[in-house]
C-alpha positions in Angstrom: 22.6 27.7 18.7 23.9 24.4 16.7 25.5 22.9 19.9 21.7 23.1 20.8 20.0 21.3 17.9 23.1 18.8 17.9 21.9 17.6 21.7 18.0 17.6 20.2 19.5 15.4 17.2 21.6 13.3 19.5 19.4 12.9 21.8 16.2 12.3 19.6 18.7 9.3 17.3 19.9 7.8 20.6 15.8 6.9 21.8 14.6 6.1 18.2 17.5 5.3 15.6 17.3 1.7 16.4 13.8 1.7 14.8 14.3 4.3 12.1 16.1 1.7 10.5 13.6 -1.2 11.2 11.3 0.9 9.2 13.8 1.9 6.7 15.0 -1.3 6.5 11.6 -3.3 5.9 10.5 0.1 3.7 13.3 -0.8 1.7 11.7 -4.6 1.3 8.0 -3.4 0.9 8.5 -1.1 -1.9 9.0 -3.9 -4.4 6.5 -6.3 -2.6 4.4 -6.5 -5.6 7.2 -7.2 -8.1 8.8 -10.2 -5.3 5.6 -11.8 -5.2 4.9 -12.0 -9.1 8.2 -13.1 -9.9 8.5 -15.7 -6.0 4.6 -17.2 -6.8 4.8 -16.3 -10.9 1.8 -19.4 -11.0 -0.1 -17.9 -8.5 -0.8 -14.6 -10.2 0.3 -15.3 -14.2 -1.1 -18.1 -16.8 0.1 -18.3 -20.7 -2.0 -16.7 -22.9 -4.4 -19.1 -24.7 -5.4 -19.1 -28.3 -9.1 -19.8 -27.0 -10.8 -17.0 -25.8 -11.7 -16.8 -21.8 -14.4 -18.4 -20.1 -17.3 -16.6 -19.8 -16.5 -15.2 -15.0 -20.5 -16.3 -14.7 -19.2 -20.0 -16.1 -15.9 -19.8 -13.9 -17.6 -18.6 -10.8 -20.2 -21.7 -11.2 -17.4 -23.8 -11.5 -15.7 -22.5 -8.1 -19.0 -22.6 -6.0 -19.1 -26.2 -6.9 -15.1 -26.2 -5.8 -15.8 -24.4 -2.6 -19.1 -25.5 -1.8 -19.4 -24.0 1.3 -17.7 -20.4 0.8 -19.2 -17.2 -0.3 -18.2 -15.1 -3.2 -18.2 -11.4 -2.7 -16.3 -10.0 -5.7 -13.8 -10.6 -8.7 -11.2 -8.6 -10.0 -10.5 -8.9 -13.7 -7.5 -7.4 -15.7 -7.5 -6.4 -19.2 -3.9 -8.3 -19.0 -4.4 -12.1 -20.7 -1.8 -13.4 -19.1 -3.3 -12.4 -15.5 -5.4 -15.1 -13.6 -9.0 -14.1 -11.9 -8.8 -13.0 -7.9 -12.2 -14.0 -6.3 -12.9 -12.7 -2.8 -13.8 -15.6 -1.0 -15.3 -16.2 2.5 -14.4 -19.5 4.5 -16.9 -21.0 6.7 -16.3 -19.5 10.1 -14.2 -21.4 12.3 -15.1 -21.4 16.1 -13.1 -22.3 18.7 -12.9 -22.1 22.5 -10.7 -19.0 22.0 -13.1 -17.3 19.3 -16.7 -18.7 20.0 -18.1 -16.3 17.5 -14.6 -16.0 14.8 -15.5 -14.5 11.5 -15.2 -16.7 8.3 -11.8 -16.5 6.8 -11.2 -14.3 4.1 -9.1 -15.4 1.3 -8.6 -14.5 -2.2 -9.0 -17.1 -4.5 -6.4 -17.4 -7.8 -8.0 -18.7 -10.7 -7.6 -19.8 -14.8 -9.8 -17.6 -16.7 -9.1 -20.2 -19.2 -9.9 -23.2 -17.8 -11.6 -22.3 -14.7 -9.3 -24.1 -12.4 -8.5 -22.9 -8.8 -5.0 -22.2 -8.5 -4.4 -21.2 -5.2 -6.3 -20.6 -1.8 -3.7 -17.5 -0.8 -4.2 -15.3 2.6 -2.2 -12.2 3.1 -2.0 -12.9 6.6 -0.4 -15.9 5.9 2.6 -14.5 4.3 6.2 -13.7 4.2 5.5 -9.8 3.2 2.5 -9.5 5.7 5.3 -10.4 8.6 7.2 -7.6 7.0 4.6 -5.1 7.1 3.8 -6.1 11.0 7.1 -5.5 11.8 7.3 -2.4 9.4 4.3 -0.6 11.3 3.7 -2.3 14.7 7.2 -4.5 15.6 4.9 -7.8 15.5 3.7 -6.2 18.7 0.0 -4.6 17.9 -1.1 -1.8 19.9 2.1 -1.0 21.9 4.4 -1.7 18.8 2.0 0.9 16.7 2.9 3.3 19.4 6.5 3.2 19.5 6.8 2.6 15.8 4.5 5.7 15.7 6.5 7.6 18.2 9.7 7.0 16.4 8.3 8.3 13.3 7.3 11.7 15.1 11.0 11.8 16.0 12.0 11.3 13.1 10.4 14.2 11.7 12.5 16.5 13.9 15.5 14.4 13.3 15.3 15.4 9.8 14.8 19.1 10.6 17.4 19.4 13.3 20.1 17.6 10.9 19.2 20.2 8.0 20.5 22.6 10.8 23.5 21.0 11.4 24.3 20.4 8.0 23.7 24.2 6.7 27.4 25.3 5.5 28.5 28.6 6.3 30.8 28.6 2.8 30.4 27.8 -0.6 33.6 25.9 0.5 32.1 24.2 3.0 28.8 23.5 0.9 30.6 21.5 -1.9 32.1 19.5 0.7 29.1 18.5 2.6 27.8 17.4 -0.9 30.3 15.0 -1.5 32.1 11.9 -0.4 36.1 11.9 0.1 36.1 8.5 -0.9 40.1 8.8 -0.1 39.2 9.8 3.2 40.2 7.6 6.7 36.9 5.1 8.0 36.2 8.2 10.4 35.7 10.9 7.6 33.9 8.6 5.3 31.3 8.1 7.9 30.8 11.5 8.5 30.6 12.2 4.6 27.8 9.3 4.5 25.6 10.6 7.2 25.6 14.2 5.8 26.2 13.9 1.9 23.4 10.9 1.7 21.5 12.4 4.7 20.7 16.0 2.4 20.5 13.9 -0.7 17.3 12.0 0.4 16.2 14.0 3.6 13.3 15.1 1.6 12.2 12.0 0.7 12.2 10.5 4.1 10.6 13.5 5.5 7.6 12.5 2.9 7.8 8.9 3.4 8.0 9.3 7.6 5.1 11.9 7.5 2.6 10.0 5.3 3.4 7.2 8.1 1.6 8.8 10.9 -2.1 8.7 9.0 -1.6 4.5 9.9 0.4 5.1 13.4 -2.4 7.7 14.7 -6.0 8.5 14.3 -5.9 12.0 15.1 -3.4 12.5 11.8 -5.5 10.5 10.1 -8.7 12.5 11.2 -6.7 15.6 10.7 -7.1 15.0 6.6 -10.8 15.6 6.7 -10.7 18.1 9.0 -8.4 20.2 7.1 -10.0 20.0 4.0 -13.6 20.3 5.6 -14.9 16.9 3.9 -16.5 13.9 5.3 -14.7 10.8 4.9 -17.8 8.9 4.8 -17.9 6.2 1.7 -20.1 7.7 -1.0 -23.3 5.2 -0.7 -23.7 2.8 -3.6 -27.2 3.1 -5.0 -29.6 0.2 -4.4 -31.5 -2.1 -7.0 -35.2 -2.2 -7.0 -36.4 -5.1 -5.8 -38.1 -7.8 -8.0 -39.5 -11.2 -6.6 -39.7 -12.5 -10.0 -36.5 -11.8 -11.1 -33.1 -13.5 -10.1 -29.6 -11.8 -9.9 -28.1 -11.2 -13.2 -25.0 -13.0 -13.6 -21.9 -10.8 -13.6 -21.0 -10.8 -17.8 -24.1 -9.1 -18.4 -22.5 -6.5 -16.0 -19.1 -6.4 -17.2 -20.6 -6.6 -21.1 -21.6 -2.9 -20.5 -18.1 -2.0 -18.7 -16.1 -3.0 -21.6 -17.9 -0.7 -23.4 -17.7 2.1 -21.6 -14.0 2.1 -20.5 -12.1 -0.4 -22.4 -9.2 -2.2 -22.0 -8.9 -0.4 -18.4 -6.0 -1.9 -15.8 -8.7 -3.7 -14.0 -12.2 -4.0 -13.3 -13.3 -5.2 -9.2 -17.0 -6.4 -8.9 -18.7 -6.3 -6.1 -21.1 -9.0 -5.7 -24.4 -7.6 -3.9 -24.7 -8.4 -0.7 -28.9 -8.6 -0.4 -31.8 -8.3 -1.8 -31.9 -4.5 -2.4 -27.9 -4.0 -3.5 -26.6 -3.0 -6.5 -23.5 -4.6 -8.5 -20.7 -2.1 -8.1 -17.6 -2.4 -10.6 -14.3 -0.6 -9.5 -12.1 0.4 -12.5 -8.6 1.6 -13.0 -8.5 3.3 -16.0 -5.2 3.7 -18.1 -3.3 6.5 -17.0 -5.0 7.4 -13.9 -2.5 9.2 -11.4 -2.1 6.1 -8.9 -3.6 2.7 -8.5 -6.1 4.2 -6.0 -7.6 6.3 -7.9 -10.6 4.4 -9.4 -14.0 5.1 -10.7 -16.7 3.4 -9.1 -19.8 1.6 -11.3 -23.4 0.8 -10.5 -25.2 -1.3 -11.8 -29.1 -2.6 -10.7 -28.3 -6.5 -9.7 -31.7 -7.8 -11.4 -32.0 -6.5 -14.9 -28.5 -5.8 -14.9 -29.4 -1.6 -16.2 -26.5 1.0 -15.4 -27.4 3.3 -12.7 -24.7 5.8 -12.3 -20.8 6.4 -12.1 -19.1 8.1 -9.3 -15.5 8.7 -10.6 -12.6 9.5 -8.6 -12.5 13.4 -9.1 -16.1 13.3 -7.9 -15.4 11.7 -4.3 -14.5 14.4 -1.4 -11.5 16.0 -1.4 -10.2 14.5 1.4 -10.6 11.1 0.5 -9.0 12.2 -2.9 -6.4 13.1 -0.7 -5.7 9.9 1.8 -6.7 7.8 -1.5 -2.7 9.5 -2.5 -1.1 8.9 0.9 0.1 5.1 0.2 1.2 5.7 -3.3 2.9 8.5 -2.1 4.4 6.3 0.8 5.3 3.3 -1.4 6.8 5.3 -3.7 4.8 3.7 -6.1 3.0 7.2 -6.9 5.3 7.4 -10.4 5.4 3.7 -11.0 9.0 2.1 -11.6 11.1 5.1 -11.3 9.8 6.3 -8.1 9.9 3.0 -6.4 13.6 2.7 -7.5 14.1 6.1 -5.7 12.0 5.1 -2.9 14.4 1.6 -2.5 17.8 3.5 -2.8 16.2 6.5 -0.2 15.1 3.6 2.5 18.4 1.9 2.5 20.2 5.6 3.0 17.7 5.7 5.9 19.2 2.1 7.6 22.8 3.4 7.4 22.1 7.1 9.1 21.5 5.3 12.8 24.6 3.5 12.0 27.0 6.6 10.6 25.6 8.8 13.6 26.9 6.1 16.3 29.9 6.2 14.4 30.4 10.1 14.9 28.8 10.6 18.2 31.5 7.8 19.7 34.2 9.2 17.6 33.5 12.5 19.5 33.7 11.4 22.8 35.7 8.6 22.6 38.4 9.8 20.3 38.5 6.9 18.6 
């Protein structure tokens, strides 16, 4: 029965190991993205704290209309962190060209000094080092057709991982504590074989996690499947809409955030979202301290003209399922237990690069003696 699941292994390595460690390898960068850009663009996302208090975001968003005269606001994030700058979401004036007669406007996040009110940097993701990465992480800079292999070599993965926990089962307690070590002693041969099962069962589960959270990105069926299964819609709870006043102008966004503060203080962050029309409501996401992963936030309404809070819908409340798909990129990123997890996470992706590599090794070593 093993000589069976070692041709399913072989095989199954052979068709997809060169891009198990792509993905491995670029997991392995990815996990500490946010860390690498703080410490690469510190300006861009850090100020020193000032002894003066912050500027009022209603003064500092004035100040950036007048800045970007032509772009439209649709949000700022503010931390409770002093030494963190604003982010504005911006939209660009929509660029057409011959190619794109009817192009979107550019969305970019704008980096600004809640102290001074100066614009710091115009930065788009898709502009960046990390967003190259992630391309090449989930669709091998190749869009549809790259989402599919990458997609398919996950899949694969999946029963890579469950055919080498065959293989690797001892049959003796003998056999068992030397599947769980290394001979470090050992010829280049035997070490190889030691890597590829002693590191393979030492972070097999964690791959297993990591490579089956994947799919919900490389296939909308999986994704799908997370709403099916737990028989919830994963329609967006609708925000609640103002009442309409002609007499009355938009409340500016302190007046908002004044009653925030009050309500949960000093929380990780607070995202408004700028009302789009006439008959929307400021919303005002919130991380609170201690929440079980950066997604899950509690969403605030508030009635855009006399700035009055309308309701809450906090994370617990939302359906289950998107509870649960809110999880599945913490959970991927290892970023689910903060630090400590993402160290596990790094360590776990760069096992995953050398396994293609170790099996090679053995499979040659068996047929071609060497």
């Amino acid at each position: 029965m093993k000589s069976f699941f070692r041709t399913i292994h072989l095989f199954l390595s052979l068709a997809s190991g060169l891009f198990i460690m792509i993905a491995c390898f670029t997991g392995a960068i990815l996990v500490f993205e946010e860390e690498l850009q703080h410490t690469l663009h510190n300006e861009r996302y850090f100020v020193k704290e000032q002894k003066e208090l912050q500027l009022p975001v209603a003064q500092v968003t004035a100040g950036i209309k007048q800045q970007l005269p032509d772009a439209k606001i649709t949000g700022v994030k503010i931390y409770s962190d002093p030494t963190r700058n604003l982010e504005y979401a911006v939209t660009l004036p929509e660029v057409k060209t011959a190619d794109a007669p009817k192009a979107e406007g550019k969305k970019v996040t704008a980096f600004v000094d809640p102290y001074s009110g100066k614009l710091i940097e115009l930065y788009t993701y898709g502009d960046s080092y990390f967003y190259t990465v992630m391309a090449l992480h989930r669709w091998l800079l190749a869009d549809d057709v790259g989402k599919l292999i990458m997609g398919t070599a996950t899949l694969l993965f999946l029963f890579i991982m469950i055919t080498g926990v065959i293989l690797w089962w001892p049959k003796t307690k003998s056999m068992m504590r030397q599947r769980v070590s290394i001979r470090w002693s050992a010829g280049w041969k035997r070490l190889s074989r030691d890597f590829h099962y002693t590191l393979g069962i030492y972070s097999v589960l964690f791959l297993f996690i990591f490579a089956f959270t994947a799919l919900v990105w490389s296939f909308q069926w999986f994704n799908d499947g997370i709403y099916v299964i737990t028989k919830s819609s994963k329609e967006p709870i609708k925000a609640p809409k103002s009442v309409f006043v002609d007499s009355l102008q938009q409340m500016d966004v302190d007046a908002v955030l004044s009653d925030v503060y009050t309500r949960i203080p000093k929380a990780v962050f607070y995202n408004v979202s700028i009302p789009s029309d006439s008959t929307g409501s400021f919303g005002v996401n919130v991380l609170q301290r201690g929440a079980p992963h950066a997604n899950a936030t509690d969403n605030h309404y508030y009635d855009q003209y006399t700035g009055s809070y309308i309701k809450t819908v906090t994370f617990g409340e939302r359906p289950l399922g998107q509870q649960v798909r809110a999880a599945v990129k913490p959970i991927h990123t290892s970023s689910i237990w903060g630090l400590p997890s993402k160290i596990l996470g790094f360590i776990v992706c760069l096992f995953g690069t050398t396994f293609p590599i170790t099996g090679v090794i053995m499979w040659l070593s068996r047929i071609k003696k060497i």
